[in-house]
C-alpha positions in Angstrom: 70.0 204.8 120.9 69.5 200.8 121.9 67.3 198.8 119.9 64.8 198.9 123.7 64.3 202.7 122.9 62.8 202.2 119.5 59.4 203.1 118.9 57.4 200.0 118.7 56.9 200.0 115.1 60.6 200.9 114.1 62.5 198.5 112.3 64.9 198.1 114.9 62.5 197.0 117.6 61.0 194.8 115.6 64.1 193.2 114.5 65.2 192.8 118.3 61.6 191.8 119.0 61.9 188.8 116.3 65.4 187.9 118.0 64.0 187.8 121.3 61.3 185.5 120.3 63.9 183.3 118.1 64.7 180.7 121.3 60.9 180.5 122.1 60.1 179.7 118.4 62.4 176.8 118.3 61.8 175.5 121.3 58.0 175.3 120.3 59.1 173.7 116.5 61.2 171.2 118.2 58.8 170.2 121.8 55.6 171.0 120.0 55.0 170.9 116.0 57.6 168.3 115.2 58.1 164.6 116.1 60.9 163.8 118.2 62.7 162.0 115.2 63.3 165.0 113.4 67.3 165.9 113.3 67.4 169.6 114.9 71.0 169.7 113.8 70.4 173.2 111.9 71.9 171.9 108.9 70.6 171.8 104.7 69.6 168.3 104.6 66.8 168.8 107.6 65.0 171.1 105.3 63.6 168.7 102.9 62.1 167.2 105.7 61.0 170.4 107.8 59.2 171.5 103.9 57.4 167.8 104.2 56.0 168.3 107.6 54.9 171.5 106.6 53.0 170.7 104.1 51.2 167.5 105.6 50.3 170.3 108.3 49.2 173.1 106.0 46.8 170.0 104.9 45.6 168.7 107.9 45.1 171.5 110.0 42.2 173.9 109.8 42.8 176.4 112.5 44.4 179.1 110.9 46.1 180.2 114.7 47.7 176.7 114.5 48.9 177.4 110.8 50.1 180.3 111.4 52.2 179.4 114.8 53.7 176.1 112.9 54.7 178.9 109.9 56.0 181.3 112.6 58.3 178.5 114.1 59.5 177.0 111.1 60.3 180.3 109.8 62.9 180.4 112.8 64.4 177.2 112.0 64.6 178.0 108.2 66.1 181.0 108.6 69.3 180.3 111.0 69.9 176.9 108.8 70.2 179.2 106.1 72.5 181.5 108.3 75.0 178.8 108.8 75.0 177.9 105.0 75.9 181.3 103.8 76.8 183.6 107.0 75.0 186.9 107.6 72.9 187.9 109.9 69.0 188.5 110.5 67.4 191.8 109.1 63.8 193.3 108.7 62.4 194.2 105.7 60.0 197.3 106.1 57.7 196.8 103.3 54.6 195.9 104.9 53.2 192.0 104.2 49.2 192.1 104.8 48.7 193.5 108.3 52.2 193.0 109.5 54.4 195.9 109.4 57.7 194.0 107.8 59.1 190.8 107.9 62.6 189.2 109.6 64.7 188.7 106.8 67.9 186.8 106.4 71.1 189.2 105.5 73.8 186.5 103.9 77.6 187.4 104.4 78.4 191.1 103.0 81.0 189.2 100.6 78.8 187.0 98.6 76.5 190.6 97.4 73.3 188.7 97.6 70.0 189.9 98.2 68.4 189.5 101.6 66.3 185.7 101.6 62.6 186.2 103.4 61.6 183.1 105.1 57.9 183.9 105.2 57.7 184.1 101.5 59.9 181.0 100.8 57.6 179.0 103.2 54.7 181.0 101.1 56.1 179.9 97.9 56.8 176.2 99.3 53.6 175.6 100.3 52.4 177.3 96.8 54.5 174.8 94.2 54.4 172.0 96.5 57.5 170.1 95.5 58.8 169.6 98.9 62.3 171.2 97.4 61.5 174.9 97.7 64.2 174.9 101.2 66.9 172.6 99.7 67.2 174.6 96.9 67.7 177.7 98.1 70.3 176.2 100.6 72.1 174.8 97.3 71.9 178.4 95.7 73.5 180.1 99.0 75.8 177.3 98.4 77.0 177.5 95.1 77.5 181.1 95.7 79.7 180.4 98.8 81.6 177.8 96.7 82.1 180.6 93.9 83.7 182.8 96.4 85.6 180.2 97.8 86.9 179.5 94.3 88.7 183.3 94.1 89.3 183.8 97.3 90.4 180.2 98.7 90.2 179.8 102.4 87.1 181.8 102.6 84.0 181.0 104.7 81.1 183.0 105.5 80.5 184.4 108.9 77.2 183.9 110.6 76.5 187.0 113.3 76.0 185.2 117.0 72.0 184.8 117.6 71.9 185.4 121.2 70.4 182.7 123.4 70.5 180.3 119.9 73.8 180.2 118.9 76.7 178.2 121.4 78.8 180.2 123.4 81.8 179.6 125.7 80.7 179.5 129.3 81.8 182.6 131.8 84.8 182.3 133.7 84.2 180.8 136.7 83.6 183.9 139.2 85.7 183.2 142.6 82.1 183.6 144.5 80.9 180.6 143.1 84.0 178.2 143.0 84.3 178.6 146.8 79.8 178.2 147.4 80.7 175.0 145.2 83.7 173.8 147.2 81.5 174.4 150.6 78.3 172.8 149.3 80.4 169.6 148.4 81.8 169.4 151.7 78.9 169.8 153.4 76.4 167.4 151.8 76.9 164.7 153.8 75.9 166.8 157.0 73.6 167.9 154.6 71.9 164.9 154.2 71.7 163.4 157.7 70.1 167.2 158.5 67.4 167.1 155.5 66.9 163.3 155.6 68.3 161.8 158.9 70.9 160.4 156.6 68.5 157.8 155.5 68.2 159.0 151.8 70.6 157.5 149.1 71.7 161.0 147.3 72.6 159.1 144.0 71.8 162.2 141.5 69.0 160.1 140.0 66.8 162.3 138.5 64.0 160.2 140.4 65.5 161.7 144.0 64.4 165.1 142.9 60.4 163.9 144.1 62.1 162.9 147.5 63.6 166.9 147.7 60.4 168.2 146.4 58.8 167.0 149.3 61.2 167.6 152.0 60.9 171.2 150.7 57.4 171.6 151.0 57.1 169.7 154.3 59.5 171.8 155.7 58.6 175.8 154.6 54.9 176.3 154.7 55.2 179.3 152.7 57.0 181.3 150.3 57.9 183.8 153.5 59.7 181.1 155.4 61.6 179.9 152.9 62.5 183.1 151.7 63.6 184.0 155.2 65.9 180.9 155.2 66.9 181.0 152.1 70.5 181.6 153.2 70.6 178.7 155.7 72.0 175.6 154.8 69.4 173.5 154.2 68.3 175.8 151.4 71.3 176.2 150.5 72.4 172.3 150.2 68.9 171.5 148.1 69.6 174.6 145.7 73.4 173.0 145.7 71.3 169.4 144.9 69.1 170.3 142.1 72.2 172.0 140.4 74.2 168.7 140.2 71.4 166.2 139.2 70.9 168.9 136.3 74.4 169.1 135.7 75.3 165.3 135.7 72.3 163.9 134.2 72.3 166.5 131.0 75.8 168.3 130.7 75.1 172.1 132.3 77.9 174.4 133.7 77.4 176.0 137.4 77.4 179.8 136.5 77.4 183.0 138.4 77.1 186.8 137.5 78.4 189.4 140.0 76.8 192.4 140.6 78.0 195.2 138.0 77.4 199.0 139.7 77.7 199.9 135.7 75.3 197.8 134.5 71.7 199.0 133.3 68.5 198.7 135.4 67.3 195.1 134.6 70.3 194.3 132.7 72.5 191.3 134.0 74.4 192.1 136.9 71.9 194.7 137.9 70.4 194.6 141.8 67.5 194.4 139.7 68.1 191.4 137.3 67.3 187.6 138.8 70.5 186.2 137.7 72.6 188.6 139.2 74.4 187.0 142.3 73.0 183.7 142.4 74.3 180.4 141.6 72.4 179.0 138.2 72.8 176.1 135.9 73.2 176.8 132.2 74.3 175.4 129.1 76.1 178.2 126.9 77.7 175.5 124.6 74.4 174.2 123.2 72.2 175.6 120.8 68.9 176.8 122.5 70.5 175.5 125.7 68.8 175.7 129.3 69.0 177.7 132.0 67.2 177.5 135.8 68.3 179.2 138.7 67.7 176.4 141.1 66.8 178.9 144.1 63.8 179.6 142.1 63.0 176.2 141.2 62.8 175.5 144.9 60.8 178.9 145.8 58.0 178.1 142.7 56.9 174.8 145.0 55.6 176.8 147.8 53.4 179.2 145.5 49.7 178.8 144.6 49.4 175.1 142.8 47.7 176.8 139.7 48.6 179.9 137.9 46.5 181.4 135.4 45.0 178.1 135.3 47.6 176.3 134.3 49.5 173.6 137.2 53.0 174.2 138.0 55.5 171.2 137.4 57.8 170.0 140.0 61.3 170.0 140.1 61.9 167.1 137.5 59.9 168.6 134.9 63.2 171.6 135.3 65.1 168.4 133.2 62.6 168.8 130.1 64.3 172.3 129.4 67.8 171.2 129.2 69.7 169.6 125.7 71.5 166.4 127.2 74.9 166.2 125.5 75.5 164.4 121.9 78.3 163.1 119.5 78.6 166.6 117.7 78.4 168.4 121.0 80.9 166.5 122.3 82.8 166.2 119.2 83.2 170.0 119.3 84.5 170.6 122.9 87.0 168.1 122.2 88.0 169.7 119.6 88.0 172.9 121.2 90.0 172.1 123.9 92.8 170.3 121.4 91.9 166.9 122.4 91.1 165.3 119.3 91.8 167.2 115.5 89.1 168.6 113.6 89.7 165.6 111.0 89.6 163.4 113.6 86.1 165.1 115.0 84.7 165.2 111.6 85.9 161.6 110.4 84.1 159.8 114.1 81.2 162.0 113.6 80.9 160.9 109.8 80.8 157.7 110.7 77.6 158.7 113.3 75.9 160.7 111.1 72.5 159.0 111.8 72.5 160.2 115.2 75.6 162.3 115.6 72.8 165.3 116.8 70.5 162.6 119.3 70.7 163.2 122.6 72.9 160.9 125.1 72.1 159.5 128.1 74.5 159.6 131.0 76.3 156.7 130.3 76.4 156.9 126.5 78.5 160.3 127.1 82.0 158.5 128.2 80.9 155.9 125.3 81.1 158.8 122.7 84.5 160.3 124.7 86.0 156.7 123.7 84.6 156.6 119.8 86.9 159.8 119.6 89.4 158.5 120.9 90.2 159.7 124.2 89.2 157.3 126.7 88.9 153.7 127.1 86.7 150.9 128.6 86.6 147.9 130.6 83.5 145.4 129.7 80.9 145.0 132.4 79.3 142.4 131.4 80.3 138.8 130.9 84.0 138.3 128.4 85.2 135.3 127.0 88.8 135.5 127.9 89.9 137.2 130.9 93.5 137.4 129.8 93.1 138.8 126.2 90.5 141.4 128.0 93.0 142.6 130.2 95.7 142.5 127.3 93.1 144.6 125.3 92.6 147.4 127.8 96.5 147.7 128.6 97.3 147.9 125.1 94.7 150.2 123.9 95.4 152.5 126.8 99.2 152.4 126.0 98.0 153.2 122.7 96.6 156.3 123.3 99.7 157.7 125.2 101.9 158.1 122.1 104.3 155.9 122.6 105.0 157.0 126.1 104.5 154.0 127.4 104.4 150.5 126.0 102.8 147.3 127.5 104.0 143.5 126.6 103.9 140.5 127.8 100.7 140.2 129.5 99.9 137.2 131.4 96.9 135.8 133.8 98.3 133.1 136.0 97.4 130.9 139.5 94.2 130.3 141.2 91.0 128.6 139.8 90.5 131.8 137.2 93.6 133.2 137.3 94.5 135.4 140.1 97.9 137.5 139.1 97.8 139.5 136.5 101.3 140.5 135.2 103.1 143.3 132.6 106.1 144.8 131.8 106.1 148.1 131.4 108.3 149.9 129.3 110.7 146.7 130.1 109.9 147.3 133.4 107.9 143.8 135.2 104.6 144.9 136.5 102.7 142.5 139.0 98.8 143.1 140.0 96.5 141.0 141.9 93.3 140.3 141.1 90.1 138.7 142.3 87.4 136.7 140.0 84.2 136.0 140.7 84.5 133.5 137.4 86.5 133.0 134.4 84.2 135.6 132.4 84.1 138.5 134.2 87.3 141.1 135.2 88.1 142.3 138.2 87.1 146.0 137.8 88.9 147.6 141.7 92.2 145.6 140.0 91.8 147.7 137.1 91.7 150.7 139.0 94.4 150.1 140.7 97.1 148.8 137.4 95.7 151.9 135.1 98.2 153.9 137.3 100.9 152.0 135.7 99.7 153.3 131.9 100.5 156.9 133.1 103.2 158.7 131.5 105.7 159.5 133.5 104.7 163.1 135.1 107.8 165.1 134.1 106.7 164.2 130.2 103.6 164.2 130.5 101.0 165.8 132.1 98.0 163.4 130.5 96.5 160.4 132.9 93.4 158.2 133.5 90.5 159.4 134.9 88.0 157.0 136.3 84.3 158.3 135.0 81.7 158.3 137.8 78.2 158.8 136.7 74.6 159.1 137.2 73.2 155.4 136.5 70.0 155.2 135.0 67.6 152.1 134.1 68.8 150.1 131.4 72.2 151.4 131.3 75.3 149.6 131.1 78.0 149.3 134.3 81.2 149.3 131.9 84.3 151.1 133.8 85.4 154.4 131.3 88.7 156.2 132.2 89.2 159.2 129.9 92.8 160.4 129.4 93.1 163.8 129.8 95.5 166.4 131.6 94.4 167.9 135.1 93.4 171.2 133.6 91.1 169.2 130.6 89.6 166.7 133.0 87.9 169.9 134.6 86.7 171.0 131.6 84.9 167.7 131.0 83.4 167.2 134.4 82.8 170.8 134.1 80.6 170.2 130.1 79.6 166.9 130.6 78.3 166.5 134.1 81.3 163.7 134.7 82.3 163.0 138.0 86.1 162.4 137.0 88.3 160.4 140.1 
């Protein structure tokens, strides 16, 4: 019997019940009740602060709805830090707590033989003694009792049971439906354009040119009918295609499809039934409390009723609010997955970050945080005060990071006004690379385009070579050139994660 047969007061629905609402919860603690300051980064030392805000609102606020919907949320939070700390999973406890039948419950890792940890009544008793240490001490006492374990059985670590829709997750494969609609959409998009827009619109991803599709859309389908009946056509199509990549470049989500399953339960994913089944969507399985829009819907919702139940529907860039843009431990851990960088390496960059190793990162801070770990490089933008040691610097920090495969000397910017041939040798080998400058102070970014090549291993060794970054460029952001060295078969994992446009 699944947990959706229960009777509704059975300990089982109620459990699933609290799971379901788990992603709503922290959503609402992060968007609503907390500041934007506050590190979501589900680890110990967020609780002394989380147990702060609680009680300036336990002080402040009268309503006891609002009380009680800050206590819900935080609950969430408190609980799944305290998950990660000492493993386990969530539980119900059925002894009933004023007119609630139960409480969730946190169930620590079988091995450590403690006693279930009820986040309602540690909240309770927080806001009771009022130190502001209730949290952090009971995430030191899961601690030292995960330590303890540690200590007879070394190696040991607790194991936390996945929270679906909270918890990261590997991406699907990618279904063969959807890597050919991707190919055909990327083909088409510049007959797209001069169709949609008479070719006059700049489709630069900016999240701004979603206002400009917003009201093509609605000045094209009058109602929800017509575009439903062209819903296959290209036009619709091409936008859906659209919407997708400026989510997907501007905040890190993965194109996703599910195919129809004949096994699969009425309403369940892959079901006739379910509105994910068979339909190109954006998602972001890797990141905790990640989001999720099927961009066919996104377009249909601007042809309904302006207003429902009194409330006035956002357009198509308010879909951006739901989605967690990428950051140093996100990327830190896909790196690591993938075998680009070590775990010490990983931990050691993202030590040094702590501050803001969880923020979010904008666009171009993502190939920024690729080179802290080590795995790209840069070329300045902006104005340098040596040409020649800037273009000694890249070539030698890019040799750097092949291994010893290739080695760069003898560098040297000579002729014109500002020095117009730029020569190497290569592995012994004399390289020679024109250039053009606009001044002694800034580098000629097509020439380094063009001599990166020459930093490549060789192909039958190895399989590793630049990648120039393409972007979405946003206001205030910086024009530096990034080229991340990665294999083939990585790079598509990156462009894939990141939203980067690798070349």
């Amino acid at each position: 019997m699944t947990a959706e047969t229960q009777p509704e007061n059975s300990p089982q629905h109620l459990l699933q019940t609290w799971t379901d609402d788990l992603p709503y919860q922290l959503l609402l603690l992060e968007k609503v009740h907390l500041p934007e300051d506050f590190s979501f980064d589900y680890g110990p030392k967020s609780l002394a602060e989380l147990e702060t805000r609680l009680l300036e609102h336990d002080d402040s606020v009268q309503e006891s709805e609002k009380r009680t919907e800050f206590v819900e949320s935080a609950m969430a939070y408190l609980g799944e830090v305290l998950l990660g700390v000492a493993g386990g999973a969530w539980g119900w406890h059925t002894r009933p707590v004023g007119d609630l039948p139960g409480q969730p419950v946190v169930c620590p890792d079988p091995d450590l033989g403690l006693s279930p940890v009820a986040p309602m009544l540690l909240i309770s008793y927080a806001l009771r003694i009022r130190t502001g240490t209730a949290f952090a001490e009971e995430a030191e006492r899961l601690g030292r009792a995960v330590t303890a374990r540690q200590q007879v059985i070394p190696g040991w670590q607790p194991v936390k049971e996945h929270t679906p829709h909270v918890d990261p997750r590997l991406p699907l494969p990618e279904d063969p439906v959807l890597t050919a609609w991707l190919a055909e959409r990327k083909e088409a998009l510049s007959g797209w354009v001069e169709d949609a827009f008479a070719g006059t619109w700049r489709w630069n991803f900016h999240p701004d040119t979603l206002d400009w599709l917003e009201a093509v859309v609605k000045q094209r389908f009058a109602t929800v009918e017509e575009f439903d009946a062209a819903r296959d056509e290209p036009f619709v199509q091409g936008a859906c295609w659209y919407l997708g990549e400026v989510i997907r470049r501007n905040k890190g989500a993965v194109w996703q499809y599910i195919p129809f399953d004949p096994d699969a339960g009425p309403w369940a994913l892959g079901s006739r039934e379910n509105v994910w089944t068979e339909v190109p969507f954006v998602d972001q399985p890797d990141k905790r409390i990640g989001g999720a829009a099927i961009p066919l819907g996104c377009l249909r919702e601007l042809l309904l009723d302006e207003e429902v139940h009194g409330e006035r529907l956002g357009g198509l860039r308010d879909e951006l609010f739901w989605f967690r843009a990428s950051s140093y431990a996100h990327v830190g851990a896909l790196l690591t997955r993938m075998g680009m960088v070590s775990r010490e390496k990983a931990d050691s960059v993202l030590a040094q970050c702590a501050a803001f190793a969880h923020h979010e990162l904008t666009p171009h801070e993502v190939p920024g945080a690729l080179e802290e770990f080590g795995v790209a490089i840069s070329a300045h933008a902006d104005d340098v005060n040596d040409l020649e040691g800037s273009y000694t610097t890249i070539l030698e920090e890019a040799a750097a990071l092949t291994d010893g495969a290739v080695t760069i000397t003898d560098v040297r910017l000579h002729g014109g006004e500002y020095g117009e041939t730029l020569e190497f040798t290569r592995n012994g080998v004399p390289v020679t690379q024109e250039t053009e400058h606009r001044s002694h102070r800034y580098l000629d970014h097509l020439a380094i385009m063009e001599f990166i090549d020459h930093v490549d291993p060789d192909p039958g060794d190895d399989a590793r070579r630049f990648h120039l970054v393409q972007f979405v460029y946003l206001r205030d952001a910086n024009y530096d050139s990034y080229y991340v060295f990665a294999t083939p078969e990585q790079a598509t994992v990156l462009e894939k994660e990141l939203g980067l446009d690798l070349r």
